[in-house]
DSSP file (Angstrom, degrees, kcal/mol; ACC not computed):
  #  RESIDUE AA STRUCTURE BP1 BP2  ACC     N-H-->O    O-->H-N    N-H-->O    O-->H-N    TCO  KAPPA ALPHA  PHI   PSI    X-CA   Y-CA   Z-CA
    1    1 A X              0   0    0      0, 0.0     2,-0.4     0, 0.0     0, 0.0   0.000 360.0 360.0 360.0 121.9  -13.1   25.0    8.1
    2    2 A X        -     0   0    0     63,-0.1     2,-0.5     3,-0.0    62,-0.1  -0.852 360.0-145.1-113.4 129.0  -10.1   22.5    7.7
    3    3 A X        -     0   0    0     -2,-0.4    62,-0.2    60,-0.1     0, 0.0  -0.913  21.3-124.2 -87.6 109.4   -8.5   20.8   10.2
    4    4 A X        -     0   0    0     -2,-0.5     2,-1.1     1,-0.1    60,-0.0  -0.230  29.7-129.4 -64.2 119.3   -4.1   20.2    9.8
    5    5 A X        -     0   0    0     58,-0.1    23,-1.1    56,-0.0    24,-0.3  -0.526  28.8-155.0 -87.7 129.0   -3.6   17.0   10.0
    6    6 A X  E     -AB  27  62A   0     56,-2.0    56,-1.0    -2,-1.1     2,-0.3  -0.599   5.7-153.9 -93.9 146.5   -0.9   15.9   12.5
    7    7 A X  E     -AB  26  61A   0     19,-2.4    19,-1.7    20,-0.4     2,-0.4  -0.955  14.0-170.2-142.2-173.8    1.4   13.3   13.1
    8    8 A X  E     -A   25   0A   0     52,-1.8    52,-0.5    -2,-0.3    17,-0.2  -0.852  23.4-135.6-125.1  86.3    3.5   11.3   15.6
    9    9 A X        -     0   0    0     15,-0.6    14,-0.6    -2,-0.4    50,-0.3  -0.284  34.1-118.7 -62.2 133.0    6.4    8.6   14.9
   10   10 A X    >   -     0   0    0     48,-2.1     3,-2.3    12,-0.2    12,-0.1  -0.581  26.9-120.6 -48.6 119.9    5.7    5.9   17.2
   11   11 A X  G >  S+     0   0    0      1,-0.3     3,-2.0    -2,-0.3     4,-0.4   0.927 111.5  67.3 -58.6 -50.6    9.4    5.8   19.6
   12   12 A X  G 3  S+     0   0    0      1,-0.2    -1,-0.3     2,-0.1    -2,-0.1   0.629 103.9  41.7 -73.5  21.8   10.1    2.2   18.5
   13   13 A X  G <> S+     0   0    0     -3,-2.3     4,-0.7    45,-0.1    -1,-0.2   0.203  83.0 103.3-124.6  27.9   10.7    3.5   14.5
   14   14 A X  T <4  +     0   0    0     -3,-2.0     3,-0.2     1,-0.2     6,-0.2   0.778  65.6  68.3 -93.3 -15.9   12.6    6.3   15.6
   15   15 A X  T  4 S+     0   0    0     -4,-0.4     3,-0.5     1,-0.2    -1,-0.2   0.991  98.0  51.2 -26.6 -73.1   15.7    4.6   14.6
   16   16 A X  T  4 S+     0   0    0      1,-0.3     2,-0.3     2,-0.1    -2,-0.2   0.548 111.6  45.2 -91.5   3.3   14.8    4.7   11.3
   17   17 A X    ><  +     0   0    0     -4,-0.7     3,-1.4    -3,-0.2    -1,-0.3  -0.540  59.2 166.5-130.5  90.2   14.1    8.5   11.2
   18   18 A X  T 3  S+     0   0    0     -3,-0.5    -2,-0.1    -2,-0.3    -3,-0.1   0.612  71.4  64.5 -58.0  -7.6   16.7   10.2   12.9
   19   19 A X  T 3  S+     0   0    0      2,-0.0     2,-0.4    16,-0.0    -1,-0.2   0.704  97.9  85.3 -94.3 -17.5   16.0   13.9   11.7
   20   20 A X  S <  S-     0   0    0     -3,-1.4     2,-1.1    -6,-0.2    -3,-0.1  -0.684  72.3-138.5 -88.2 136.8   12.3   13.4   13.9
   21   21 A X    >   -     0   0    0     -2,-0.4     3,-0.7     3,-0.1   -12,-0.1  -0.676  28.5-136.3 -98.0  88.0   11.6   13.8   17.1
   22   22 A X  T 3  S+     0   0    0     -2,-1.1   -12,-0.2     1,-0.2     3,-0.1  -0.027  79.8  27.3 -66.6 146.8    9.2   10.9   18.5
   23   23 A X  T 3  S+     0   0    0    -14,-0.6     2,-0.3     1,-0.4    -1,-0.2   0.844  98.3 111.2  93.1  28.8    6.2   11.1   20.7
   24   24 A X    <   -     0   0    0     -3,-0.7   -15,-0.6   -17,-0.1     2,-0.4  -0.979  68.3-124.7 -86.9 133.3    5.6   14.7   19.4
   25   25 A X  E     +A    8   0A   0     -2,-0.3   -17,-0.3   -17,-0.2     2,-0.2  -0.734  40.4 165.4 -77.2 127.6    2.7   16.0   17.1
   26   26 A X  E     -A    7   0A   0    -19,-1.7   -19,-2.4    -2,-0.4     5,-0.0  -0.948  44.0 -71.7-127.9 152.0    3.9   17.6   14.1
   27   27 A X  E     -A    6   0A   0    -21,-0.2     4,-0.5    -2,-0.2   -20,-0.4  -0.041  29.6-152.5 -31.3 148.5    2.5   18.8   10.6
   28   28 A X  S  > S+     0   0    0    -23,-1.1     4,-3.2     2,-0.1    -1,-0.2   0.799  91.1  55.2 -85.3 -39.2    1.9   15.9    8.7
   29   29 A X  H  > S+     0   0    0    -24,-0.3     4,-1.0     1,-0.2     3,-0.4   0.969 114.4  40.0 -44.5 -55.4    2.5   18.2    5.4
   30   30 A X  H  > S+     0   0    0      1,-0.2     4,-1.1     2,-0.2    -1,-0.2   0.798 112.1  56.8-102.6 -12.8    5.5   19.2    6.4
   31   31 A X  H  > S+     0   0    0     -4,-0.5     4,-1.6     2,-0.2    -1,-0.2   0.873 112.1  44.1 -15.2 -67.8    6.7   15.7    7.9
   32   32 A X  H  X S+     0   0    0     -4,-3.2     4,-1.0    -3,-0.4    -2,-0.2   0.603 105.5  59.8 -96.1  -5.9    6.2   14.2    5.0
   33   33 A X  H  X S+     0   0    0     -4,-1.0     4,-0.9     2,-0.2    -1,-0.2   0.715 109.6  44.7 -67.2 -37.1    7.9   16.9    2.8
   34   34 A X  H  < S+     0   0    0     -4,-1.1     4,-0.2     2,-0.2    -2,-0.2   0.835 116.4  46.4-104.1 -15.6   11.3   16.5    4.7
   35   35 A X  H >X S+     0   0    0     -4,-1.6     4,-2.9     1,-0.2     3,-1.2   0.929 110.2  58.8 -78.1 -42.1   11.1   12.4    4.5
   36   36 A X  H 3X S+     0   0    0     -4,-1.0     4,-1.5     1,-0.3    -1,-0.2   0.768 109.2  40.3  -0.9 -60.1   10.1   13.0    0.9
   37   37 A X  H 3< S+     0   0    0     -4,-0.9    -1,-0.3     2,-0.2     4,-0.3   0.304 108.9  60.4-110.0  10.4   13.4   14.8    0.3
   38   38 A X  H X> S+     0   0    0     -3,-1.2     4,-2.7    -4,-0.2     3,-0.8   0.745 110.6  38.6 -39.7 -84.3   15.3   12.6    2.2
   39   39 A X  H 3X S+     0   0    0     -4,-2.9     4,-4.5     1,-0.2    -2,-0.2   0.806 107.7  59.4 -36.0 -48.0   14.3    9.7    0.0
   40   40 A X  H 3X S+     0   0    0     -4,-1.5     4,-4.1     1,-0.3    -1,-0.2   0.824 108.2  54.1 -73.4 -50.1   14.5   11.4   -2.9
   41   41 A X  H <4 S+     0   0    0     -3,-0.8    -1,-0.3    -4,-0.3    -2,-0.2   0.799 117.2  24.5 -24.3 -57.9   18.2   12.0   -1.9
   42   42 A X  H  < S+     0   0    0     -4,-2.7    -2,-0.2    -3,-0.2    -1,-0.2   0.883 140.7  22.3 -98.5 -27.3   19.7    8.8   -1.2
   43   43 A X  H  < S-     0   0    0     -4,-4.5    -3,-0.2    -5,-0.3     3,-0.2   0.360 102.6-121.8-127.6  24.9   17.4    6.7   -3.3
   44   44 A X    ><  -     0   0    0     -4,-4.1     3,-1.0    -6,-0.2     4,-0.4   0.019  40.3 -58.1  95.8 136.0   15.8    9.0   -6.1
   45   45 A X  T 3> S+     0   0    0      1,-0.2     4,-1.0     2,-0.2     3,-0.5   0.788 132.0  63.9 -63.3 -20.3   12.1   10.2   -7.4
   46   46 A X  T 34 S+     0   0    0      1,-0.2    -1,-0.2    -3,-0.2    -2,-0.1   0.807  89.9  67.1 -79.4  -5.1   11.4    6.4   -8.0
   47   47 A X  T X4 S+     0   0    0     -3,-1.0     3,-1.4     1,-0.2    -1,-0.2   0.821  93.8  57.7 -67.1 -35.3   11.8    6.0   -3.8
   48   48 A X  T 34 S+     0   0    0     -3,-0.5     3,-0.3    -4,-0.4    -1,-0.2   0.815 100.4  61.7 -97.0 -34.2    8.3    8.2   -3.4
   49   49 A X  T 3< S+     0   0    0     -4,-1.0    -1,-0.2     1,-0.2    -2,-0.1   0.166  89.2  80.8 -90.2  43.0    6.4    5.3   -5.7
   50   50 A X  S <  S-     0   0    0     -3,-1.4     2,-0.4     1,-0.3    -1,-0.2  -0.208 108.8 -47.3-117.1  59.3    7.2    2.8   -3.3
   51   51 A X  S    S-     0   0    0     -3,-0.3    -1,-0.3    28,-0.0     2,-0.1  -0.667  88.3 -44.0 121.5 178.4    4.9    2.9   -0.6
   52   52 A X        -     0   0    0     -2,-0.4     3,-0.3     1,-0.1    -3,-0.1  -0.654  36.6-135.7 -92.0 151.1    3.6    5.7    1.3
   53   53 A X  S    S+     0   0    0      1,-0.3     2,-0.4    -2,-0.1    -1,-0.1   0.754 105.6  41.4 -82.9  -8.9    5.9    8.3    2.5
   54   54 A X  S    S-     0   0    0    -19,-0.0    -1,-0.3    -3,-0.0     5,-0.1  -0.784  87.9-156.7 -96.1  59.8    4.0    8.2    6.1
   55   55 A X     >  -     0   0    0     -2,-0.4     4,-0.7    -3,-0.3     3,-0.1  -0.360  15.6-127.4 -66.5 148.9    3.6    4.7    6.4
   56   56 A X  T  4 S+     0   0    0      1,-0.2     3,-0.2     2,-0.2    -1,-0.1   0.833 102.9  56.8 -41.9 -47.1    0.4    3.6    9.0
   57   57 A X  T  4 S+     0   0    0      1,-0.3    -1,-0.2     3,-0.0    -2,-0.1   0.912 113.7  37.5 -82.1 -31.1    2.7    1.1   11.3
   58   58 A X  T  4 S+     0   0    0     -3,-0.1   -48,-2.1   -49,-0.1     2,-0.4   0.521 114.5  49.9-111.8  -3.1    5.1    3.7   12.1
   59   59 A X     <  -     0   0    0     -4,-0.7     2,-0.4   -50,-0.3   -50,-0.2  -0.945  62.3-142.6-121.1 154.0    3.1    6.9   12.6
   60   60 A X        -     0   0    0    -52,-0.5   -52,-1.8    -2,-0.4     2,-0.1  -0.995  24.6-153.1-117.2 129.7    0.0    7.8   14.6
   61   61 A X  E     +B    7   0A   0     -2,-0.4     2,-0.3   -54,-0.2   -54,-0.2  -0.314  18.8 169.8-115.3 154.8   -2.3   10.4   12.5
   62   62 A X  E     +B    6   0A   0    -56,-1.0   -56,-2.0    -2,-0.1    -2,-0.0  -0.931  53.4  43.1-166.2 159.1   -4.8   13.0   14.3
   63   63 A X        +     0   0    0      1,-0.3   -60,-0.1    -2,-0.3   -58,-0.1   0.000  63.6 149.0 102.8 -29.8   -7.0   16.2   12.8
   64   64 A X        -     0   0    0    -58,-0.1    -1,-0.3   -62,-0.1   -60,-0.1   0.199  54.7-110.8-103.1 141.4   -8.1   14.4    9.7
   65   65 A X        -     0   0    0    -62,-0.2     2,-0.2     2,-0.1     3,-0.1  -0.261  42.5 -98.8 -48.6 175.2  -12.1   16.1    8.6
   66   66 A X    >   -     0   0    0      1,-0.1     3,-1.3     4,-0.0     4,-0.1  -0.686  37.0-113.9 -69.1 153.2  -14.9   13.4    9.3
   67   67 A X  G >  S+     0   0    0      1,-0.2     3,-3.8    -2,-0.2    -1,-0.1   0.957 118.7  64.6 -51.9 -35.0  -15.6   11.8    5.7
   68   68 A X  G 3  S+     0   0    0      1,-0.2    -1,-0.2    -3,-0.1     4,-0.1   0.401 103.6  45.5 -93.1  44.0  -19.0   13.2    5.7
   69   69 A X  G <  S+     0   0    0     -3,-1.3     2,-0.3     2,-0.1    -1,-0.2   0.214  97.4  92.7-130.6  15.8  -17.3   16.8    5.6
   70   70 A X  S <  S-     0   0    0     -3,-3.8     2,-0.2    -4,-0.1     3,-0.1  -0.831  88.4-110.8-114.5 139.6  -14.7   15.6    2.6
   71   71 A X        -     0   0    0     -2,-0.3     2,-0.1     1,-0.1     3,-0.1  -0.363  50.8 -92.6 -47.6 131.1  -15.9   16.3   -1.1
   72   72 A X  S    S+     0   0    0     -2,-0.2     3,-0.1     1,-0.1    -1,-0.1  -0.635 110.8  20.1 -71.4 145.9  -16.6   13.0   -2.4
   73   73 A X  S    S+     0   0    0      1,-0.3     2,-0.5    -2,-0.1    -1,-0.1   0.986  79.3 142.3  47.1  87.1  -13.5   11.5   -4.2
   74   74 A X        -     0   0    0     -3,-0.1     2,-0.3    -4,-0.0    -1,-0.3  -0.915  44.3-148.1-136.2 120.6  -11.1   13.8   -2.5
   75   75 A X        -     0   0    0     -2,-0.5     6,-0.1    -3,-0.1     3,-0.0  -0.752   8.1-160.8 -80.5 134.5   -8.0   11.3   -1.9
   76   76 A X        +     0   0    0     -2,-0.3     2,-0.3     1,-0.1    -1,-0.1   0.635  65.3  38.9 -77.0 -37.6   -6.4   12.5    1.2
   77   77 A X  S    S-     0   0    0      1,-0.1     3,-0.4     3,-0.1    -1,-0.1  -0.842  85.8-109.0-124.4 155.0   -2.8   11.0    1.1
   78   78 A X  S    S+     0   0    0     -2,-0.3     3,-0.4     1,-0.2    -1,-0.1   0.899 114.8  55.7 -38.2 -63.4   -0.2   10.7   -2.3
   79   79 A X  S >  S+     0   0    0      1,-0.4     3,-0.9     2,-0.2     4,-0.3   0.471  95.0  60.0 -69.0 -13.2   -0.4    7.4   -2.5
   80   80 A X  T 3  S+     0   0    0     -3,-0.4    -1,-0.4     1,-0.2    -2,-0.1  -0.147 101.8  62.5 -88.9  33.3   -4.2    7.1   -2.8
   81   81 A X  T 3  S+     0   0    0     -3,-0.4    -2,-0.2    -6,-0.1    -1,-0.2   0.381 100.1  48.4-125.6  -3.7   -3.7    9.2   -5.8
   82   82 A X    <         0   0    0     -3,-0.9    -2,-0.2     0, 0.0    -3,-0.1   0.380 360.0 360.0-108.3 -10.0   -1.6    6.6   -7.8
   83   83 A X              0   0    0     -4,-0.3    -3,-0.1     0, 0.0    -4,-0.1   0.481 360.0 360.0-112.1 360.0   -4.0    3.4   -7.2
């Protein structure tokens, strides 16, 4: 049983993503799909290996399994899959 993991822009970064609606839970997949193709837009595929596309300070996360219900080495986010 898998839990979606959801997320929430924090209202003071909602300046910088105008296409989100803050202080609402939303997919995180598909969140991070439309900021994804946003970047990828204005700055390029080399924009998605600079940092994560969900960064921590500006989103709040919910849903996520407990670890000890994750397959061991199972990366959760993109960017733990390049380090």
């Amino acid at each position: 049983m898998a839990l979606q993991r959801e997320v929430r822009l924090k209202p003071e970064f909602a300046h910088l993503y105008p296409e989100l609606r803050s202080g609402s839970w939303e997919s995180a997949a598909a969140i991070a799909e439309a900021i994804a193709e946003r970047r990828v837009r204005q700055h390029g595929y080399v924009s998605l290996g600079k940092g994560r596309v969900l960064p921590d300070i500006h989103f709040e996360f919910r849903g996520e399994l407990p670890k000890s219900a994750q397959p061991p080495g199972q990366r959760r986010r993109l960017a733990d899959r390049l380090t």
